[in-house]
VOMAR-620849 format. One record per residue (C-alpha): x, y, z; residue in three letters. Coordinates in steps of 0.1 Angstrom, whole numbers. Each point is the difference from the previous one (the first is absolute). Example, Ala and Ser with C-alpha at 12.3 -4.5 7.8 and 13.67 -1.06 7.14 Angstrom:
<pts>
123|-45|78|ALA
14|34|-7|SER
</pts>
This chain:
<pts>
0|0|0|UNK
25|27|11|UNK
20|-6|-34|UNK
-27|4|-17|UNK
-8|27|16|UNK
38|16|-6|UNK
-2|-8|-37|UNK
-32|21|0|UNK
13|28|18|UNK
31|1|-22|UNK
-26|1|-30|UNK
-17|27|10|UNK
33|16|10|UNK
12|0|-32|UNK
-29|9|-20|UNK
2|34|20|UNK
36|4|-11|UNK
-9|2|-34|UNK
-27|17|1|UNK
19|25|22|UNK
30|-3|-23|UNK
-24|10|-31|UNK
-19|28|15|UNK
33|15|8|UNK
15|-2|-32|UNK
-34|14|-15|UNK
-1|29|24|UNK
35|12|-5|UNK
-5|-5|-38|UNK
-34|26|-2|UNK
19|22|24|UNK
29|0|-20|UNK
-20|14|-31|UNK
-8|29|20|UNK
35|10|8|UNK
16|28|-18|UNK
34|-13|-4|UNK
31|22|-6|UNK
24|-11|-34|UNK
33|1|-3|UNK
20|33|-16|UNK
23|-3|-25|UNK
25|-30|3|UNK
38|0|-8|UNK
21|-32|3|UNK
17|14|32|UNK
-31|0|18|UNK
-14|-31|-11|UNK
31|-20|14|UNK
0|22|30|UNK
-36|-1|12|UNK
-13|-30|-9|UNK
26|-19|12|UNK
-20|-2|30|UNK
-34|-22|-17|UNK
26|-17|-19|UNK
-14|-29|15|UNK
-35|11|1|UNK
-27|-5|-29|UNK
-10|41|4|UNK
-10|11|-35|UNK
-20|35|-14|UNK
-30|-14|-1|UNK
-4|-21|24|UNK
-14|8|34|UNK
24|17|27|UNK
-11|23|29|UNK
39|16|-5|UNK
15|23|-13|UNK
18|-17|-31|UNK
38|-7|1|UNK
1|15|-34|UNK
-20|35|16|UNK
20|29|3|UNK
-11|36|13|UNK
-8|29|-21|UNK
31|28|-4|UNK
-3|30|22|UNK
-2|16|-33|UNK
-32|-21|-12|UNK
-14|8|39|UNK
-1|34|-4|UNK
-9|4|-35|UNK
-34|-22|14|UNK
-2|25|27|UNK
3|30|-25|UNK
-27|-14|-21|UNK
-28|0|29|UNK
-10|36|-13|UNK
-3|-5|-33|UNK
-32|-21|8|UNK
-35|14|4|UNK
-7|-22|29|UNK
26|-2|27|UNK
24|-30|-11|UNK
10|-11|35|UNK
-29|-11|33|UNK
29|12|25|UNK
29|18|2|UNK
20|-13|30|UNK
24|28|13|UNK
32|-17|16|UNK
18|-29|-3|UNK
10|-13|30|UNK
-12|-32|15|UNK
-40|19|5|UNK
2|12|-35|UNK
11|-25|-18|UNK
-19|-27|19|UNK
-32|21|-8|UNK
7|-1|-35|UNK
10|-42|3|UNK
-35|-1|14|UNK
-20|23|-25|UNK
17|-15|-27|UNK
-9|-36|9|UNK
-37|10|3|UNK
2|8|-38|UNK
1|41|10|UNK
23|21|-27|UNK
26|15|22|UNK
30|23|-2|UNK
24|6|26|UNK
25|29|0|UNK
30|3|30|UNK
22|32|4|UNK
28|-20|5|UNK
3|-37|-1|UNK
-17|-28|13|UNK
6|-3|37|UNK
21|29|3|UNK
-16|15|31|UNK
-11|-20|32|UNK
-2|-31|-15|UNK
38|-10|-10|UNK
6|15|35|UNK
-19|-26|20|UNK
6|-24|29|UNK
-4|-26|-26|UNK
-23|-23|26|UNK
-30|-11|-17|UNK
-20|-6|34|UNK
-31|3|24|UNK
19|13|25|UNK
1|-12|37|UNK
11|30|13|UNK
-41|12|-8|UNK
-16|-33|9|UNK
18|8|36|UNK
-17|35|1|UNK
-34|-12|-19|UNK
-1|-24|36|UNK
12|22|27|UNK
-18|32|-12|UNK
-31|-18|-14|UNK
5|15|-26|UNK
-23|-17|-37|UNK
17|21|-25|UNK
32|-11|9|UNK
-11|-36|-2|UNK
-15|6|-32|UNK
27|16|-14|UNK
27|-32|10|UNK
-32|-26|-19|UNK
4|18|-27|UNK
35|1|0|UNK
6|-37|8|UNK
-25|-6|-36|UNK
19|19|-21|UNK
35|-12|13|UNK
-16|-39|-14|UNK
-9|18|-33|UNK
37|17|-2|UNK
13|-35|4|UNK
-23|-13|-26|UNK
1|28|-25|UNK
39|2|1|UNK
19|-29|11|UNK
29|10|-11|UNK
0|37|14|UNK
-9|-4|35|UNK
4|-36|22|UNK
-4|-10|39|UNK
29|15|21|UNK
-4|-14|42|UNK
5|31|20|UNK
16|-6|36|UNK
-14|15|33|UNK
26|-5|25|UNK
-8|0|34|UNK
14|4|31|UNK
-24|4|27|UNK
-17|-35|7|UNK
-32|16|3|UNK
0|12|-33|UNK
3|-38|-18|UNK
-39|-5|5|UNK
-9|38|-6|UNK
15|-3|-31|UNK
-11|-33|-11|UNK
-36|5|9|UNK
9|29|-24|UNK
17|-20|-35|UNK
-26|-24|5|UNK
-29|24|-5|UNK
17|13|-26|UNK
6|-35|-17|UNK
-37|-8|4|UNK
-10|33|-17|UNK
22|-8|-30|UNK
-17|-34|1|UNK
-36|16|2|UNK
14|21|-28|UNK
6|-26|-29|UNK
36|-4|9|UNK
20|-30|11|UNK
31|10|8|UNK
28|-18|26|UNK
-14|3|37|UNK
19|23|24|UNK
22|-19|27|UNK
21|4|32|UNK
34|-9|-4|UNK
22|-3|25|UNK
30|21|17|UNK
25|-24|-20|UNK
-19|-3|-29|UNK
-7|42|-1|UNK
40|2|3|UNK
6|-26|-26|UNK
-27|22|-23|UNK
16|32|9|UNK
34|-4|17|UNK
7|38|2|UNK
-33|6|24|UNK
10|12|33|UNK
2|-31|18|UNK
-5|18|34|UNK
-32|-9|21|UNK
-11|-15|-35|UNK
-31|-24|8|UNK
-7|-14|-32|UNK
-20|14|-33|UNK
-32|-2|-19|UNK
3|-6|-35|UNK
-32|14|-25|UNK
-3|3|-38|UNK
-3|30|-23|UNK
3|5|-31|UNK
23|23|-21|UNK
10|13|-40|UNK
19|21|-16|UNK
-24|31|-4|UNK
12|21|-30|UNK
5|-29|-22|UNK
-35|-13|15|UNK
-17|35|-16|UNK
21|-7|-30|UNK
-19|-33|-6|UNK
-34|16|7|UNK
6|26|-22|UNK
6|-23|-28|UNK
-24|-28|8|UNK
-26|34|-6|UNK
18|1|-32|UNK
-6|-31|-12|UNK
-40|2|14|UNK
3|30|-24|UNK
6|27|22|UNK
21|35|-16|UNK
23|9|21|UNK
33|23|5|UNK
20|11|23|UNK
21|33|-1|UNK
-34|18|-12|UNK
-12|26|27|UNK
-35|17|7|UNK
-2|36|-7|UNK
-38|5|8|UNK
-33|-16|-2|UNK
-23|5|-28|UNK
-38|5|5|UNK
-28|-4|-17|UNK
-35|27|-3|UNK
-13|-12|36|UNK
34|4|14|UNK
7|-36|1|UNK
36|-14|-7|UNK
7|-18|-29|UNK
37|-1|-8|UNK
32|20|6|UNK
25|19|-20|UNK
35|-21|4|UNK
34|7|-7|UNK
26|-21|-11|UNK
29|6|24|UNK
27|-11|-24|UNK
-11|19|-29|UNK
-19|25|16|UNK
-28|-9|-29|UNK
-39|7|16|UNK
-31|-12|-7|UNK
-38|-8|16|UNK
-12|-35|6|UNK
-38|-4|-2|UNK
-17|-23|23|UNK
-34|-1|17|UNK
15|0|35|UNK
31|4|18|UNK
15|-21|31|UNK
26|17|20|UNK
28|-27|17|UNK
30|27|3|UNK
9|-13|33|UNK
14|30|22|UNK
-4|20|-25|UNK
-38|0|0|UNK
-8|32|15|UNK
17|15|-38|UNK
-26|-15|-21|UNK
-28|9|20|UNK
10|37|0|UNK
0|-4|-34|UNK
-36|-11|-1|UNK
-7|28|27|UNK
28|27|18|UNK
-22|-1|26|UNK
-4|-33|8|UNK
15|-10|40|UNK
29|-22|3|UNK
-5|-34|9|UNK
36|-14|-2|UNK
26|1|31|UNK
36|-12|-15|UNK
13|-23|23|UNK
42|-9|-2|UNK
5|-33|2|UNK
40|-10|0|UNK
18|-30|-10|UNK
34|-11|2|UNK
17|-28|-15|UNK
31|-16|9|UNK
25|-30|-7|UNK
-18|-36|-6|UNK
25|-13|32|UNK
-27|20|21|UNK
-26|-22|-3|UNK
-10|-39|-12|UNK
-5|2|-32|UNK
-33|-20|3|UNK
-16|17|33|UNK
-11|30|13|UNK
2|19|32|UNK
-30|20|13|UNK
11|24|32|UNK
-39|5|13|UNK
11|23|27|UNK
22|25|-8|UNK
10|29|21|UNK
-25|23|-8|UNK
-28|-30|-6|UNK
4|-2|-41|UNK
4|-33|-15|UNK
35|-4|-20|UNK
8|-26|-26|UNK
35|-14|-4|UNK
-4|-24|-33|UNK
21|-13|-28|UNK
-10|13|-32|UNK
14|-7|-34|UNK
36|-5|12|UNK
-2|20|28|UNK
-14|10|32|UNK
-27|26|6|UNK
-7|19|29|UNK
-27|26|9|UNK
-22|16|-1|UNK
-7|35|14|UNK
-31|16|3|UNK
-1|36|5|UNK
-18|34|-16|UNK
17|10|-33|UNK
0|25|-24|UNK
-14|-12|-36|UNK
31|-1|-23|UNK
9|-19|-38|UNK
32|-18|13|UNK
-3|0|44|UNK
31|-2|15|UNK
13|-19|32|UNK
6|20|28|UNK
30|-12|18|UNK
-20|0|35|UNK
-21|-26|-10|UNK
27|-23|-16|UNK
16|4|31|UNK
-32|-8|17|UNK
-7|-35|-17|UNK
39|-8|6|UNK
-4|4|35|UNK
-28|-20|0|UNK
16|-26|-19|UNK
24|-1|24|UNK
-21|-6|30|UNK
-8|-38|-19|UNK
35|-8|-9|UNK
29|-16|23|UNK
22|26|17|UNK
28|-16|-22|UNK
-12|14|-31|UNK
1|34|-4|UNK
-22|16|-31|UNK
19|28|-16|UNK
-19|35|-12|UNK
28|-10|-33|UNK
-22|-37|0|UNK
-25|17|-15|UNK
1|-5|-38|UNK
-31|17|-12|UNK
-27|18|22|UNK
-32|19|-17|UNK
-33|15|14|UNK
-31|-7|-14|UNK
-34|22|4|UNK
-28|-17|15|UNK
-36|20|-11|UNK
-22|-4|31|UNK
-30|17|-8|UNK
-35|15|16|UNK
-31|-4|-9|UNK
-10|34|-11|UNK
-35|-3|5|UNK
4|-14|39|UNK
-11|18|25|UNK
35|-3|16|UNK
20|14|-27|UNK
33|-8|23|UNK
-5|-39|3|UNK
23|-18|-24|UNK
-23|-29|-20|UNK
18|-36|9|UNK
-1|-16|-36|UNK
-6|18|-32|UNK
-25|25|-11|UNK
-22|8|-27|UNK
-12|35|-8|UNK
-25|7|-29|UNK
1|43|-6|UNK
-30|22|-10|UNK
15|-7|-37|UNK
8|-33|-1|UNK
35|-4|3|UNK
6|-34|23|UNK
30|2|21|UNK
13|-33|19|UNK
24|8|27|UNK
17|-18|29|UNK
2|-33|5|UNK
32|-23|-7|UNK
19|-24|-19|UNK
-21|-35|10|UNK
-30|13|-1|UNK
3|19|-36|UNK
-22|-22|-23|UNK
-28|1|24|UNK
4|41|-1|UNK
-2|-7|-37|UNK
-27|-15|-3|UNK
-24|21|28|UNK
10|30|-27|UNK
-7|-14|-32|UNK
-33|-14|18|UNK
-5|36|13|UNK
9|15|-40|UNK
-24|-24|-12|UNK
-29|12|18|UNK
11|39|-2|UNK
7|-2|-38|UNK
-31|-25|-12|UNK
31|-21|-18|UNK
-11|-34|-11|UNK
30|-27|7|UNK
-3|-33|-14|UNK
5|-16|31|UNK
7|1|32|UNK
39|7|12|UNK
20|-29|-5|UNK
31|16|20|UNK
-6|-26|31|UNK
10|-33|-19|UNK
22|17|-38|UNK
32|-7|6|UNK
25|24|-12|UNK
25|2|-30|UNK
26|-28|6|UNK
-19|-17|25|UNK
-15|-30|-22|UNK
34|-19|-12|UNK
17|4|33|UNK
9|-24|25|UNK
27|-4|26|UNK
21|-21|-21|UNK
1|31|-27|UNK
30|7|8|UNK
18|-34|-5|UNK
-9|1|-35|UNK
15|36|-6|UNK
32|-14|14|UNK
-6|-31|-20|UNK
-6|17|-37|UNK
20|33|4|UNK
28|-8|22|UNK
-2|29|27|UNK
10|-2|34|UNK
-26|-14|24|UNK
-6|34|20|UNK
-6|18|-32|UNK
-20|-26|-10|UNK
-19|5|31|UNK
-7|36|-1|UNK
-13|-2|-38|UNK
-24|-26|12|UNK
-10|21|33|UNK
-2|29|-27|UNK
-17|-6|-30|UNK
-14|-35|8|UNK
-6|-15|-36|UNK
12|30|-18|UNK
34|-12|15|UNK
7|-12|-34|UNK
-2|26|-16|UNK
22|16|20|UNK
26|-25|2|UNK
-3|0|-41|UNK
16|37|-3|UNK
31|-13|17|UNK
33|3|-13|UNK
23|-23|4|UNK
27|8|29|UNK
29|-19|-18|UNK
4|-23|29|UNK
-3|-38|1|UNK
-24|7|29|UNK
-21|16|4|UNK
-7|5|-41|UNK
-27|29|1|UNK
-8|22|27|UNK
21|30|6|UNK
-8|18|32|UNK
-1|35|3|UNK
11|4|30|UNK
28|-28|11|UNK
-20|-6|37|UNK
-35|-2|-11|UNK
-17|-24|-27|UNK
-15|31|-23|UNK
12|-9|-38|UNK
3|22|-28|UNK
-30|-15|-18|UNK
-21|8|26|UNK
6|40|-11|UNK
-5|-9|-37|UNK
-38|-20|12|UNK
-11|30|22|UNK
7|27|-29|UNK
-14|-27|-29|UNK
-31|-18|15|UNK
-7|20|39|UNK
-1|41|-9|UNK
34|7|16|UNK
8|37|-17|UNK
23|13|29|UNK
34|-11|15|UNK
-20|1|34|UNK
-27|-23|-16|UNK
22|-25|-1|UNK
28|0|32|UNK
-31|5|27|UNK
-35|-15|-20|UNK
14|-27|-27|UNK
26|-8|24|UNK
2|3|37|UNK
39|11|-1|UNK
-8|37|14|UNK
-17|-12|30|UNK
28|-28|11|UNK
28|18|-9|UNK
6|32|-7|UNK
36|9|-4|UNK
-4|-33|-23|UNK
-21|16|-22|UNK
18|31|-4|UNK
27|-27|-11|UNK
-22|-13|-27|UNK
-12|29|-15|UNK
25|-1|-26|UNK
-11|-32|-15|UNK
-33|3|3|UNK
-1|37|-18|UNK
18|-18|-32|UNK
-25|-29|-4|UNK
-31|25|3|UNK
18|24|-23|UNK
4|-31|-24|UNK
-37|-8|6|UNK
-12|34|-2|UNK
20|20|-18|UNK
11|25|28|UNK
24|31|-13|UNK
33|5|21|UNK
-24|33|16|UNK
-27|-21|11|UNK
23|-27|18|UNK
13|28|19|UNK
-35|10|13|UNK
-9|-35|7|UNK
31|-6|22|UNK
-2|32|16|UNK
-36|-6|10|UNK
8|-35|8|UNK
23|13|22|UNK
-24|21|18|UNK
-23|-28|0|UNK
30|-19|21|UNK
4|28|23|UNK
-35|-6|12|UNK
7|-39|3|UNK
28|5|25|UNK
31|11|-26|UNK
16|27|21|UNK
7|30|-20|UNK
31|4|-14|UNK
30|31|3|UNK
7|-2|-34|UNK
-25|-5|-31|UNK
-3|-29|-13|UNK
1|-11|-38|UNK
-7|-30|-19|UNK
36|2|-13|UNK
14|0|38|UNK
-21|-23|8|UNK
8|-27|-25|UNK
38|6|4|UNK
-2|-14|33|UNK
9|-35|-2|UNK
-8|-10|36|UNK
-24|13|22|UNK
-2|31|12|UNK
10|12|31|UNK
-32|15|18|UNK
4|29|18|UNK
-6|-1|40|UNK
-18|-11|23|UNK
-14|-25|-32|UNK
31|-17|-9|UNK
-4|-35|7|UNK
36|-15|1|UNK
6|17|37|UNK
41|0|-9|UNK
20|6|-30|UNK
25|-24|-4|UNK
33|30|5|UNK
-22|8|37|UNK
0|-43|6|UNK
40|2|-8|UNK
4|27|26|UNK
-21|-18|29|UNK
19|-34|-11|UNK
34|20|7|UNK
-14|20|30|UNK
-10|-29|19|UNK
29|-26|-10|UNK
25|29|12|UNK
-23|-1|36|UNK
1|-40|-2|UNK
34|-8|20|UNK
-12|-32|5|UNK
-9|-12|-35|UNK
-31|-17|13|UNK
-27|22|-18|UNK
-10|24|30|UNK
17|33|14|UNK
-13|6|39|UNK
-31|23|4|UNK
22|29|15|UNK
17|1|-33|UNK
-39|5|-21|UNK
11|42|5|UNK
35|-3|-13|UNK
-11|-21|-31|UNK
-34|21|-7|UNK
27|28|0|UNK
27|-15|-26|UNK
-27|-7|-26|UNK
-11|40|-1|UNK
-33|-9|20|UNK
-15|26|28|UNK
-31|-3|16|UNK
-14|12|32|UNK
4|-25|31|UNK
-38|-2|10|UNK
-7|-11|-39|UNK
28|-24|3|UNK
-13|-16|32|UNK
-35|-3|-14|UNK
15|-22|-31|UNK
18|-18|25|UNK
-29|-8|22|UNK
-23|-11|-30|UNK
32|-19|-12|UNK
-2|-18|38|UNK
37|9|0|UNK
4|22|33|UNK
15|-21|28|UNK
21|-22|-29|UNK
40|1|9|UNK
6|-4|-40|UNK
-14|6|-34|UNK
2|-24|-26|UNK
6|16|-39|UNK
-33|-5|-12|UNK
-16|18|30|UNK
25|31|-5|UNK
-16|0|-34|UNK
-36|4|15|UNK
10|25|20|UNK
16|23|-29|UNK
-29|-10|-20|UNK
-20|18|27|UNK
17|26|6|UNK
-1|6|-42|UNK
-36|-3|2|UNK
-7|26|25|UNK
22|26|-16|UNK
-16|-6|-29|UNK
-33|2|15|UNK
6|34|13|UNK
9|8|-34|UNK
-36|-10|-12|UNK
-23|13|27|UNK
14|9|32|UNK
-36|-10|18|UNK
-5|-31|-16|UNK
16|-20|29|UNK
-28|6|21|UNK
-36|-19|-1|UNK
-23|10|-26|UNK
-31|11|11|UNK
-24|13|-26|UNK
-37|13|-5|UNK
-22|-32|-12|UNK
-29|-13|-19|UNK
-18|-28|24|UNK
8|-33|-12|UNK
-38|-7|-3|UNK
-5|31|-28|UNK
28|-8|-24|UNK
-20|-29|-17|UNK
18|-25|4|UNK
35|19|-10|UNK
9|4|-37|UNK
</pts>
């Protein structure tokens, strides 16, 4: 009975497979038909053997049904962009349902979204795709468990809301963009026992959120004091109790906007960059309907017609809406927010820190980032700026911080700190509150008298949702008819469908690049790391064969400049060291190194004259200065700068090597002539005498305190390497006092409460 039974159950189980199997097929087949699919531009041999490389092994023809973007697709020119931008007037009817002003991650995710819905959309950036707030972020794609703590203590809804939402789009990052963003565990240490179930009541909630949220991610955990030190052997082992180990996520944010902005592209978005709003246009009611742009390389003008206007400018906000009304109140308060980044030996480079009690009760992040380690960030009133600089108070701020984690034996430098660069957070009001001096949480949108839509606030995770909520918003205002509903939530973006962990391998495998090279173009472009890897030149090596680097320490390859100013819109030097590539935010006197190279292969590419490489490296140069590049005695040209065949010497107090190999031969002879015994030490007494032969003066209470954070004082000897810690000590507070005479004292500054800044930037 019970096998006949079994045969009858497997039966009717396998009648509902196919009839599953077939409906399926059917389904996506009539769906299909109603797709409007993109076609591939012009084809030249190069890029045949280059892009589709990837579906070599994959039956992926024209015709036949794909939900991606085909290997053979290729954007439009800039050129071909703004001709279709030009031609909106010539129409009777306005060519374009939206104009979307801004392309940041809000602006060019609103025109990803109204472009998937079927909507016609332009987009039009002053300068380049990310080149405000969001290249300049924390790069955490999270909930954030510092709010999910104050949505508890303080009862507070909005702040709960605001980490669901947060925790949903951080699953759709990870879907949408596998290659871009990824899990990174974050660390918690702790060392008050009382703490361990404070803060894993804490994780835990926050785990179960994500869970509630669509997202399965690896479940937080408590790891011991030996495990914590095994994770993180530079903590401060010191009254350490053990740690608590949760999961964010994180991405590379600039090249992230890149990808959106194309994957609008290819939904048949027109977009450009470098083309800035001069005013609104209006119709006979007063409504907007366009805006007169300007080319900012050419200086060439024009009007864009649409039948409604969104406004995602970020910080910058408040200038568009004066444009729609001068009288209009401000709803935008620039918040600084300050990063640092230092050398990769700072931090594992597969783990974060998070510091959830600072001095003055932020939350600091210590994490490794693209090679590096990133610390910040700050959060304190600003003044609204193009290019925000550091102040120095507040990179001395998050070192001292950083400090406070670390063991007493490693001692963080101010000349660590390779690159540093402020970003500006827009925390906005709602004007038509009845408190016009509360800060809104999340993001807001505004609707004006004449229909301009402005989107404002917000951050990073949570963009796509901000996207959509405006294009639902323009929908309604401007009676548009989309063809569907926004698709943002589950379209992945451009490189995202061929990609897969083992990308890389195969790069390695068919081009013969280095395996950290390898690794960044996969981490880059996803599948469009063909492509890339295809404009290689060979390197004339045996290994690797293509692949050469532009800068010697970092994986960032010539072709990578040649695929940012052919197929990703880069027009300016800057374009490419701090959007394309990430160089200008992990190393800045690096870059300054580079800028040689990189000026002859865009000058190859786009035919610069000797006049306009000069203006590109001078304004690169500026654009350095505001990444942590100190400025310089003497001018510097492209000439001097390529004459140098090793590094340059940075100026003080940023020069990393502490001593210059003639100072080491002086302290070698200084303490040898002191070392009567030939054993490697000279007695403490003698520490005056020998500061004294190498040229070396320095107060006696300063001395003292290096010799009490050295643990030195009560020693009868000193050993060679701890005479070198104590001149390099002595260096770095002259130098210090040379910088900023104040900055040896605790920074205390005016700030924005943790709970208004939206989750940071």
């Amino acid at each position: 009975m019970w096998k006949a039974l079994n045969k009858k159950r497997m039966a009717y189980a396998g009648l509902a497979v196919v009839a599953g199997g077939t409906s399926y097929y059917f389904y996506n087949a009539n769906s299909a038909k109603k797709r409007n699919y993109q076609r591939p531009s012009t084809i030249n041999p190069q890029l045949f053997m280059s892009e589709t490389y990837a579906d070599a092994n994959k039956s992926v023809l024209f015709d036949k049904i794909s939900d991606r973007p085909h290997t053979f697709w290729t954007p439009p020119s800039r050129k071909e962009m703004l001709n279709m931008l030009k031609d909106s007037v010539k129409e009777s009817e306005p060519v374009f349902d939206i104009l979307v002003i801004g392309g940041g991650a809000t602006g060019a995710g609103t025109a990803l979204d109204a472009a998937t819905r079927g909507l016609k959309v332009a987009m039009v950036e002053r300068d380049d795709f990310a080149s405000g707030t969001s290249s300049r972020s924390t790069k955490l794609v999270h909930g954030g468990v510092r709010y999910l703590e104050k949505a508890f203590l303080e009862f507070d809804y909005g702040q709960y809301k605001l980490v669901r939402e947060a925790l949903h789009e951080r699953a759709t990052f990870l879907h949408t963009a596998p290659y871009l963003s990824y899990l990174l565990p974050i660390i918690l240490p702790i060392y008050k026992w009382w703490q361990v179930p404070y803060f894993w009541v804490g994780v835990k909630v926050y785990d179960f959120l994500a869970g509630t949220a669509g997202e399965k991610l690896e479940s937080s955990y408590f790891s011991t004091r030996s495990k914590t030190l095994e994770a993180f052997p530079w903590l401060k082992k010191e009254k350490l109790v053990g740690a608590l180990v949760y999961y964010d996520g994180q991405h590379n944010d600039a090249r992230m906007n890149v990808a959106l902005a194309l994957t609008a592209i290819s939904y048949g978005a027109v977009v450009a960059n470098h083309v800035e709003v001069m005013n609104l246009l209006k119709d006979d009611q007063g409504k907007v309907v366009g805006a007169h742009v300007r080319d900012t390389l050419t200086n060439e003008e024009w009007d864009i017609r649409s039948k409604g206007v969104i406004n995602a400018t970020g910080a910058f906000t408040d200038g568009i809406r004066s444009m729609d009304n001068p009288k209009t109140e401000k709803i935008v308060q620039p918040s600084s927010g300050v990063h640092i980044v230092l050398p990769n030996y700072y931090s594992p480079r597969k783990m974060g820190l998070l510091d959830p009690q600072t001095s003055d009760g932020r939350v600091i992040f210590f994490l490794p980032w693209e090679g590096a380690t990133l610390a910040g960030t700050t959060d304190s009133p600003t003044e609204l700026t193009y290019n925000p600089m550091p102040k120095e108070e507040e990179i001395q701020w998050i070192l001292e911080e950083v400090k406070r984690y670390l063991s007493p034996d490693i001692k963080v430098r101010r000349s660590d700190v390779l690159a540093a660069w402020s970003g500006i957070r827009p925390l906005v009001r709602d004007p038509s509150a009845k408190n016009t001096a509360a800060l809104v949480r999340s993001h807001m949108i505004d609707v004006s008298e004449t229909n301009l839509i402005t989107i404002s606030g917000g951050k990073w995770t949570t963009y796509r949702n901000m996207a959509k909520e405006t294009v639902d918003v323009a929908v309604k205002v401007l009676g548009l008819n989309p063809l569907n509903d926004s698709l943002t939530e589950r379209a992945k973006l451009i490189g995202s469908h061929g990609y897969s962990n083992t990308t890389f391998i195969k790069l390695i495998q068919q081009f013969g690049i280095e395996t950290e090279i390898a690794q960044h173009l996969a981490r880059s472009y996803g599948d469009r790391a063909w492509a890339v890897a295809a404009l290689s030149k060979p390197t004339g090596k045996r290994w690797p064969v293509f692949g050469q680097r532009i800068s010697p320490s970092y994986p960032y390859i010539e072709a990578e400049v040649r695929y940012a100013v052919r197929r990703e819109y880069a027009c300016t030097l800057v374009d490419v060291i701090a959007r394309r590539t990430r160089l200008a935010f992990i190393n800045a006197q690096a870059t300054l190194e580079s800028l040689p190279r990189i000026i002859d292969i865009m000058s190859e590419e786009l035919g610069w004259s000797p006049e306009r490489q000069t203006r590109e490296f001078d304004q690169a140069v500026d654009f350095l200065q505001t990444m942590g590049l100190p400025k310089q005695s003497e001018k510097m040209t492209i000439d001097k700068i390529r004459k140098e065949s090793k590094a340059l010497i940075r100026e003080a107090p940023y020069n990393q090597l502490q001593f210059q190999p003639e100072e080491l031969a002086s302290f070698q002879k200084a303490f040898s002539d002191l070392d009567k015994s030939g054993e490697g030490q000279i007695k403490f007494v003698e520490l005056e005498r020998a500061l004294t032969l190498v040229g070396v003066s320095v107060p006696e209470q300063v001395l003292t305190t290096i010799i009490t954070q050295m643990n030195l004082k009560g020693n009868e000897s000193i050993e060679y390497g701890e005479f070198l810690e104590i001149v390099g000590g002595i260096k770095e507070h002259l130098l210090s006092k040379i910088t900023n005479d104040d900055q040896m004292r605790i920074y205390e500054q005016k700030r924005i409460p943790i709970e208004r800044s939206s989750g940071g930037v």
